[in-house]
DRENDO-1510 file (C-alpha; in Angstrom, 1 decimal, always signed):
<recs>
REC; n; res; u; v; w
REC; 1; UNK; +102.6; +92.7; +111.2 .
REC; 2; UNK; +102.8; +91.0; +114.3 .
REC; 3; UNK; +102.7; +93.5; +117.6 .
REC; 4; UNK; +106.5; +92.1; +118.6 .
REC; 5; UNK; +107.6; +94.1; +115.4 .
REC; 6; UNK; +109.7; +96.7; +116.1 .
REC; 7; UNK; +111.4; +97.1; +112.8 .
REC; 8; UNK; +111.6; +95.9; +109.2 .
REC; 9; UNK; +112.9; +92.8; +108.3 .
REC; 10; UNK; +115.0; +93.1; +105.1 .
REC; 11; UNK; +113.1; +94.4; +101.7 .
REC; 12; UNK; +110.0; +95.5; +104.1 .
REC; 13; UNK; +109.2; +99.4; +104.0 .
REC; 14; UNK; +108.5; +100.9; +108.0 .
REC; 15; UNK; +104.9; +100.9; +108.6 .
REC; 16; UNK; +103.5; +104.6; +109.1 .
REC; 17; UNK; +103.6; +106.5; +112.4 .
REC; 18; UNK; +99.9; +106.2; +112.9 .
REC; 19; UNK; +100.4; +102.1; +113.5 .
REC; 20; UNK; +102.6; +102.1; +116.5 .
REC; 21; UNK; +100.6; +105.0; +117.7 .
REC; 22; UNK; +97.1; +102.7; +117.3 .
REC; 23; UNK; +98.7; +99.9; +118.8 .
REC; 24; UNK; +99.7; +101.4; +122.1 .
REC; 25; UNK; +96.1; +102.7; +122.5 .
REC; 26; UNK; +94.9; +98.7; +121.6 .
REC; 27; UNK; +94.1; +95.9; +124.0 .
REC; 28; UNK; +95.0; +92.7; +122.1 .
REC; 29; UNK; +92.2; +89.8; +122.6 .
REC; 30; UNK; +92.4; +86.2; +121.3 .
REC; 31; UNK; +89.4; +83.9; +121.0 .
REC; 32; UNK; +89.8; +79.9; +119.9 .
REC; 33; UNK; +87.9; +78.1; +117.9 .
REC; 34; UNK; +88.6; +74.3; +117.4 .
REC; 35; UNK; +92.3; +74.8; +118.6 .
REC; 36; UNK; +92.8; +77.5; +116.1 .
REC; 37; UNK; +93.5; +81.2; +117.6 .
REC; 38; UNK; +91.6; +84.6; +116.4 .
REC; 39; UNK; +93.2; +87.6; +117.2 .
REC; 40; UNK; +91.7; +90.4; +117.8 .
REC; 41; UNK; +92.7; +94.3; +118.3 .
REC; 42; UNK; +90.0; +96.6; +120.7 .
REC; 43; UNK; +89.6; +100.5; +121.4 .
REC; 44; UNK; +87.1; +102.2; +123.4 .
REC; 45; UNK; +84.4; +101.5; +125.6 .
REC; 46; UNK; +80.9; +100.2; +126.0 .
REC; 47; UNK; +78.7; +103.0; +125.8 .
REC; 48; UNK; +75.2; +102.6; +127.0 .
REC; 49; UNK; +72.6; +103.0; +124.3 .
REC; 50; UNK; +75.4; +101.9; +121.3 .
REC; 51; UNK; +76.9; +98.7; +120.8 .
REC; 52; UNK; +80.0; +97.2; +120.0 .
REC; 53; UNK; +81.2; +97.8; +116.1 .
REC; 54; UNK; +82.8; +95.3; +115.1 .
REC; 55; UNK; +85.3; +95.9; +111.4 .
REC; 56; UNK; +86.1; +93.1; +109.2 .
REC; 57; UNK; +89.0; +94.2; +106.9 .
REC; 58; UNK; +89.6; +93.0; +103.0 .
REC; 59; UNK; +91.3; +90.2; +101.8 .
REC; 60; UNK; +95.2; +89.2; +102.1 .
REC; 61; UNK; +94.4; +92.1; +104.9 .
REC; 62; UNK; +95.1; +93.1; +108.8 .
REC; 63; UNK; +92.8; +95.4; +111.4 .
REC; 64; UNK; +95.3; +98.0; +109.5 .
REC; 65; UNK; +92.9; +97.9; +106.6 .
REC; 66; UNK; +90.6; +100.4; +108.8 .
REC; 67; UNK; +94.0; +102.7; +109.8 .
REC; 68; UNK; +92.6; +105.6; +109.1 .
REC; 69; UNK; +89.3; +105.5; +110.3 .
REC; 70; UNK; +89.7; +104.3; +114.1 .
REC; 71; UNK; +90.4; +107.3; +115.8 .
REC; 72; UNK; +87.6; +109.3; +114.0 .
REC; 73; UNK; +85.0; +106.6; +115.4 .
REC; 74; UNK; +86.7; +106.8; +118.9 .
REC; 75; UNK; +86.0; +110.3; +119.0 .
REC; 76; UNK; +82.1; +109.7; +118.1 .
REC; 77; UNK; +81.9; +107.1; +121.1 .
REC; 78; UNK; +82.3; +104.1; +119.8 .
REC; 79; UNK; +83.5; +100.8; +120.9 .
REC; 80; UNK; +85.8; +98.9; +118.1 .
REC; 81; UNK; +86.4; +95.4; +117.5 .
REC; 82; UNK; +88.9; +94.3; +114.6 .
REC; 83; UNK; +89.7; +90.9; +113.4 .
REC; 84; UNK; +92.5; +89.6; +111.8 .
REC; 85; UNK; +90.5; +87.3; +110.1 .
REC; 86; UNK; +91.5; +83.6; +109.7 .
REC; 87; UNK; +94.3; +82.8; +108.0 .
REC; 88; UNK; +95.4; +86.8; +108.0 .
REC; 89; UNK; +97.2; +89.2; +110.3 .
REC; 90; UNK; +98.4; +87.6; +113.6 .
REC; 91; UNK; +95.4; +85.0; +113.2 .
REC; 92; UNK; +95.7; +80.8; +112.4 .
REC; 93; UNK; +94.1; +79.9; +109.4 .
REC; 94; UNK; +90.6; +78.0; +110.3 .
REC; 95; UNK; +90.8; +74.7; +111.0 .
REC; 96; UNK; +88.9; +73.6; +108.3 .
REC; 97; UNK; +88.4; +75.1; +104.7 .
REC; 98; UNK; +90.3; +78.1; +103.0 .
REC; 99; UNK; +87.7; +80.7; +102.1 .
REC; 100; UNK; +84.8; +83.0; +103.9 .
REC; 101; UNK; +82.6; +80.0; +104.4 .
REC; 102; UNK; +85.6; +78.5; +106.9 .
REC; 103; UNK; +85.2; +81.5; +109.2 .
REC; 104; UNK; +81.7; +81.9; +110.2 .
REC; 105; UNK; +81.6; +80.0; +113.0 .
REC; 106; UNK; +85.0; +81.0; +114.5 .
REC; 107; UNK; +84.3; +84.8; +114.0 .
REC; 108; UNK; +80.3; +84.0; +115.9 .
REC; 109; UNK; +82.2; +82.2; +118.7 .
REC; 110; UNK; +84.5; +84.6; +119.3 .
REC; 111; UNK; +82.1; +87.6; +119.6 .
REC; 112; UNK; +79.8; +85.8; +122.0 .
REC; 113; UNK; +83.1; +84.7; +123.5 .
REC; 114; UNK; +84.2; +88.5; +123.6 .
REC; 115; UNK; +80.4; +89.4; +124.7 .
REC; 116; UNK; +79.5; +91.3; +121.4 .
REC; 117; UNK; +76.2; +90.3; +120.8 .
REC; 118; UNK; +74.3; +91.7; +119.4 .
REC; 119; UNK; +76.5; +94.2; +117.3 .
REC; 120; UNK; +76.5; +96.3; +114.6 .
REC; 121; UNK; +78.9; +94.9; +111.8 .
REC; 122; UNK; +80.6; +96.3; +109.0 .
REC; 123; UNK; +83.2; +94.9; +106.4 .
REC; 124; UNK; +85.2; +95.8; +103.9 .
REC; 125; UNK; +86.0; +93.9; +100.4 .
REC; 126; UNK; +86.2; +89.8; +101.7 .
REC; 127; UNK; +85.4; +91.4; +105.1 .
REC; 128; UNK; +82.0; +93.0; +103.7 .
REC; 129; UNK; +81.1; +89.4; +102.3 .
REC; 130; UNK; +82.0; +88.1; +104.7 .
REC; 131; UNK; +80.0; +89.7; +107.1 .
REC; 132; UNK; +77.1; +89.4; +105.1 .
REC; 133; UNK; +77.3; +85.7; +105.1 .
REC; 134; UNK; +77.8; +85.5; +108.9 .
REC; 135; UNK; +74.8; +88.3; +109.4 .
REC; 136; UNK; +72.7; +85.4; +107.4 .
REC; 137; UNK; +73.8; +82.3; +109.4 .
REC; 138; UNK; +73.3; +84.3; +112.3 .
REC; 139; UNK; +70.5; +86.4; +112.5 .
REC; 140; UNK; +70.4; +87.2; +115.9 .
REC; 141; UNK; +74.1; +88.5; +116.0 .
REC; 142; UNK; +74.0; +91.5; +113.8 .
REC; 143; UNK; +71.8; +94.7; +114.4 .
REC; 144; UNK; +72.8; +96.5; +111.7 .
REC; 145; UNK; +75.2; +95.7; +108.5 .
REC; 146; UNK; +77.3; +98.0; +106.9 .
REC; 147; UNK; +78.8; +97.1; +103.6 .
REC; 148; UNK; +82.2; +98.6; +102.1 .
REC; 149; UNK; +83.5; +98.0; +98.7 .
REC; 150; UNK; +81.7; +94.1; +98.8 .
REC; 151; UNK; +82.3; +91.3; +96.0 .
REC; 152; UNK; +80.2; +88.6; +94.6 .
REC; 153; UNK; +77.1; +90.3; +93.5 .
REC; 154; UNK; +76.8; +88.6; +90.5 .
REC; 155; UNK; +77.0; +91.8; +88.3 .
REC; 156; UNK; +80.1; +91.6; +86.5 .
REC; 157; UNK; +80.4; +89.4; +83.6 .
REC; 158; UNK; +84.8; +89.1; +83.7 .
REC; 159; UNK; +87.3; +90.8; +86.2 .
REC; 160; UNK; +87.6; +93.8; +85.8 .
REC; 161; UNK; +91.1; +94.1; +86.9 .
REC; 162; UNK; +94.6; +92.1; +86.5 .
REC; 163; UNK; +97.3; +91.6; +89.4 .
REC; 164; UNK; +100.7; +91.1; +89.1 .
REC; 165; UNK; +102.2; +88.1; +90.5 .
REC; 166; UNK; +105.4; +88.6; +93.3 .
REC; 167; UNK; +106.1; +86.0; +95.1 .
REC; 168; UNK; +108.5; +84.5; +92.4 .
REC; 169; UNK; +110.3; +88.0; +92.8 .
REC; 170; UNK; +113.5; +87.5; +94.7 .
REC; 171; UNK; +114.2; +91.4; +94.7 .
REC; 172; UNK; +112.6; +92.9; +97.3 .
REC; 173; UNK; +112.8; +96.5; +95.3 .
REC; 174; UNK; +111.1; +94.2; +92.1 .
REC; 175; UNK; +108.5; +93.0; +94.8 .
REC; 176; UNK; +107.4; +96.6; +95.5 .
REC; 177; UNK; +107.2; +97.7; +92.1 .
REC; 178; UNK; +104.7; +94.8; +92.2 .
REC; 179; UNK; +102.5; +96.3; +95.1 .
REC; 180; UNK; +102.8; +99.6; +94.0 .
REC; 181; UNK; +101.0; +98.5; +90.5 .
REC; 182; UNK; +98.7; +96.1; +92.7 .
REC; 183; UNK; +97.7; +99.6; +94.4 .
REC; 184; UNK; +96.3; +101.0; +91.5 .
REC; 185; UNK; +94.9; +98.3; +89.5 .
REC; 186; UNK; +92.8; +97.3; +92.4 .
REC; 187; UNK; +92.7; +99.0; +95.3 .
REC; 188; UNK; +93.6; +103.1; +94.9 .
REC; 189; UNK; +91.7; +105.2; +92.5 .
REC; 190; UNK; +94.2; +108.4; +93.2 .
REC; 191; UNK; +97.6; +107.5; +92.2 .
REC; 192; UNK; +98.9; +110.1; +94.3 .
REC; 193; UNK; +97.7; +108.2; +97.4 .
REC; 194; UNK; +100.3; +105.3; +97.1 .
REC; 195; UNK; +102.8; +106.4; +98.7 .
REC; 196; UNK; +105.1; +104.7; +101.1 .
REC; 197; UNK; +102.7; +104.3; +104.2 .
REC; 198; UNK; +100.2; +102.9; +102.0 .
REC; 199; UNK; +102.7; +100.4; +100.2 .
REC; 200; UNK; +104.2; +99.4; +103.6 .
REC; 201; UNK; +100.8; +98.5; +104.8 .
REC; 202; UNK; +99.8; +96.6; +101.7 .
REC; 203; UNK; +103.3; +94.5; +101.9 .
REC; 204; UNK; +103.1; +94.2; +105.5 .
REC; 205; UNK; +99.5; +92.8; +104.4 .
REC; 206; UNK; +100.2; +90.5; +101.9 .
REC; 207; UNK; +103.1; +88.7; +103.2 .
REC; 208; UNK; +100.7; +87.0; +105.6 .
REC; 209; UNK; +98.1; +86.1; +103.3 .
REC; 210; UNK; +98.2; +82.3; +104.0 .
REC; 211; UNK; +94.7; +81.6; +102.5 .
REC; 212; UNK; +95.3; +82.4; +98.4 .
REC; 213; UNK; +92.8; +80.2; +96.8 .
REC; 214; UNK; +90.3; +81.8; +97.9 .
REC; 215; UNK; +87.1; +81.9; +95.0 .
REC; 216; UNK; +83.8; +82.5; +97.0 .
REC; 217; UNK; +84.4; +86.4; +95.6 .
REC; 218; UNK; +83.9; +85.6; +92.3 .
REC; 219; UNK; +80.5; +83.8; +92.8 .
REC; 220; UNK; +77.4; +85.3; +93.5 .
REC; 221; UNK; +77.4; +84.8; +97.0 .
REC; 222; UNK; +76.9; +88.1; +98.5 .
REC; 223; UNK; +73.8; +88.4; +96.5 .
REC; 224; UNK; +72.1; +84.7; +97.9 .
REC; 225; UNK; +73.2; +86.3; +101.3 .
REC; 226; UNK; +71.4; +89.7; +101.2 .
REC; 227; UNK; +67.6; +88.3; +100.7 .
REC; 228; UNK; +68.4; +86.1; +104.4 .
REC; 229; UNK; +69.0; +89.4; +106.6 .
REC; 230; UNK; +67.1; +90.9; +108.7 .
REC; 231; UNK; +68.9; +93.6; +110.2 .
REC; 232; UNK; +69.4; +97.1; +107.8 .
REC; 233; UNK; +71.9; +97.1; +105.4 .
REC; 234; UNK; +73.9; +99.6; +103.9 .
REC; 235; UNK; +76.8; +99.6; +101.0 .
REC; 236; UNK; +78.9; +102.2; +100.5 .
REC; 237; UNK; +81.6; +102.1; +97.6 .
REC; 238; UNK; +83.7; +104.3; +95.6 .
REC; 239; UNK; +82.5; +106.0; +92.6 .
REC; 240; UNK; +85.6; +104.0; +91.0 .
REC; 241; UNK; +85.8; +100.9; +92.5 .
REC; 242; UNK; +87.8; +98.7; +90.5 .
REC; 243; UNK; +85.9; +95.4; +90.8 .
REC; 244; UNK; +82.9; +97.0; +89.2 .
REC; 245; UNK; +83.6; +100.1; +87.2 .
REC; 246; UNK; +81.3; +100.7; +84.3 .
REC; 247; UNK; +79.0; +97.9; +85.9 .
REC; 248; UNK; +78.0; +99.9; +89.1 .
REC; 249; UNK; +74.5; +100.7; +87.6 .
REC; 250; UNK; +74.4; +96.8; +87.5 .
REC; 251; UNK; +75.6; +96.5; +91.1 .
REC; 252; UNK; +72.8; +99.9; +92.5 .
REC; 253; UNK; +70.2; +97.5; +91.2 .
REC; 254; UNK; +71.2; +94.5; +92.0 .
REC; 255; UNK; +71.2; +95.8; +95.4 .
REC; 256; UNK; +68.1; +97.2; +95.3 .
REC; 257; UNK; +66.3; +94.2; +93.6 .
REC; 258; UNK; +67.9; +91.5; +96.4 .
REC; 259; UNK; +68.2; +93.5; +99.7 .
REC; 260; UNK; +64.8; +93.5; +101.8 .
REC; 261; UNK; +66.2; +95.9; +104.1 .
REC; 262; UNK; +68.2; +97.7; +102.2 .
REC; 263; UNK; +68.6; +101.3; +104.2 .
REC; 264; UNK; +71.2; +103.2; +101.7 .
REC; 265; UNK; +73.3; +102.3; +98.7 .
REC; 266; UNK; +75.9; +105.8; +98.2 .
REC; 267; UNK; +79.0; +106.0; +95.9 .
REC; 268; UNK; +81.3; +108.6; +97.3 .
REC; 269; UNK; +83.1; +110.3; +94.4 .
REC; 270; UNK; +86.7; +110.6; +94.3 .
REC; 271; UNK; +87.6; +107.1; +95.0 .
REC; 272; UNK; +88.1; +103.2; +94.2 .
REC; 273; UNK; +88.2; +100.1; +96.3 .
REC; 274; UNK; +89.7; +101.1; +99.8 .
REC; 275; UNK; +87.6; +103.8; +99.6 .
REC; 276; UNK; +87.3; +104.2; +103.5 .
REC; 277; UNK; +91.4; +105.0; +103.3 .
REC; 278; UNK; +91.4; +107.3; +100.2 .
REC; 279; UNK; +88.6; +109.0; +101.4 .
REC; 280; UNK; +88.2; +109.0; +105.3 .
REC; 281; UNK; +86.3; +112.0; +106.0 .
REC; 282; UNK; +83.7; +111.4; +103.1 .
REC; 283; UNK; +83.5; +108.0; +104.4 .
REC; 284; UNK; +83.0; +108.9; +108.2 .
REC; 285; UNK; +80.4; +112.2; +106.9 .
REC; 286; UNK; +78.4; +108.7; +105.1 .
REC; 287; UNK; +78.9; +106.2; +107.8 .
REC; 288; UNK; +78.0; +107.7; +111.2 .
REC; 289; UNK; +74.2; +108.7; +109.8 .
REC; 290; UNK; +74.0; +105.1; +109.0 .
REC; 291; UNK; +74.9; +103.6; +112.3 .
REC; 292; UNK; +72.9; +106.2; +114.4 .
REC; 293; UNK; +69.4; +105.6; +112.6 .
</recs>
């Protein structure tokens, strides 16, 4: 989903109005890192008395991951900084390693290299682990962590979900009958909501996955993160998340029992994994209370 695309290469769906649209109202940044570029997507201003958010999207994800959520913090004033993380989107892989560990220190460099710190910093799925694990190696970078739809808590005993493989596909109409049930198994809790903007963003997506063996969300990692941070934290997930289902008791306390500054755990009914795309008013009503206290 480069920015030079101006349309679909064979077998991929157009991406929804609302992208081009985003686009033209972005500046494009790049930061480097031992050689290797991060590329990075802005809107807004600096405002005095709030600073930068920066938005760290899921895995085998873009900035796009957040579509439908940018223009709804613009209007509240705030100043947005999206990743493609490494080895997504328009960014190179990291020079070393393959998983969230690899990008720590290229995503720190290039926010002091950007001059966003301190900030406040939120993620979403690998992004919200992510995050964590960066606002634990570096302390002094985040003011305030918000958590969306995070792995590796340690809570769930086996996955609690199956994907269907499509690379192997050489029809591009069998490959989207693949995303389309990769949708719902994992990401969309209301079937009605994968339709074809969502499906062209999740193939757009996937195709430039170039880290696929990732495993740190599977561990426990999120969990050894939280007790390290300072800053408040909040997590915010859908009532239906797929990673956890009948397990998000479990997770609540989890959270709860490892999370020092824990400032608000909230399910928002009505949705699974990409909750802040099914659901983007409830999710804006939960977030903006959290990153004004």
């Amino acid at each position: 989903m480069s920015d030079a695309i101006d349309t679909p290469a064979a077998g991929l769906l157009p991406l929804p109005a609302l992208y081009p649209t985003l686009l033209a109202k972005a500046t494009r940044q790049t930061t480097l890192y031992e050689g290797q570029t991060l590329v990075w997507h802005t809107w807004g201003e600096r405002r005095p008395g709030k600073l930068p958010l920066v938005m760290l999207h899921g895995g085998s994800g873009s900035w796009t991951h957040w579509i439908r959520n940018i223009d709804a913090l613009l209007a509240q004033g705030y100043e947005l900084w999206l990743p493609d993380l490494p080895g997504f989107g328009d960014s190179d892989p990291p020079a070393q390693g393959a998983d969230a560990d690899a990008m720590l220190a290229p995503l720190h460099a290039g926010m002091a290299q950007l001059g966003l710190l301190p900030c406040q910093l939120m993620g979403f799925s690998f992004g919200g682990m992510t995050a964590a694990m960066l606002a634990a190696a570096y302390p002094d970078a985040v003011e305030r962590l918000v958590l969306v739809g995070a792995p590796a808590m340690g809570v769930v005993p086996e996955k609690q979900f199956s994907l269907k493989g499509w690379r192997h596909l050489s029809d591009p109409a069998e490959q989207l009958e693949m995303h389309r049930y990769n949708l719902g198994a994992l990401m969309l809790w209301d079937a009605t909501q994968i339709d074809d903007a969502a499906l062209a963003l999740h193939q757009h997506n996937v195709l430039r996955d170039r880290l696929p063996r990732r495993r740190l969300a599977n561990t426990d990692i999120l969990a050894q993160s939280l007790p390290q941070i300072a800053c408040p934290v909040a997590a915010i997930y859908g009532a239906y998340d797929a990673l956890y289902k009948s397990y998000m008791p479990a997770l609540e306390h989890k959270y709860r029992a490892v999370t020092p500054q824990l400032q608000a755990f909230v399910l928002l009914p009505d949705s699974g994994h990409w909750v802040q795309y099914e659901q983007p008013e409830a999710f804006l009503a939960t977030l903006l209370p959290l990153l004004a206290s």
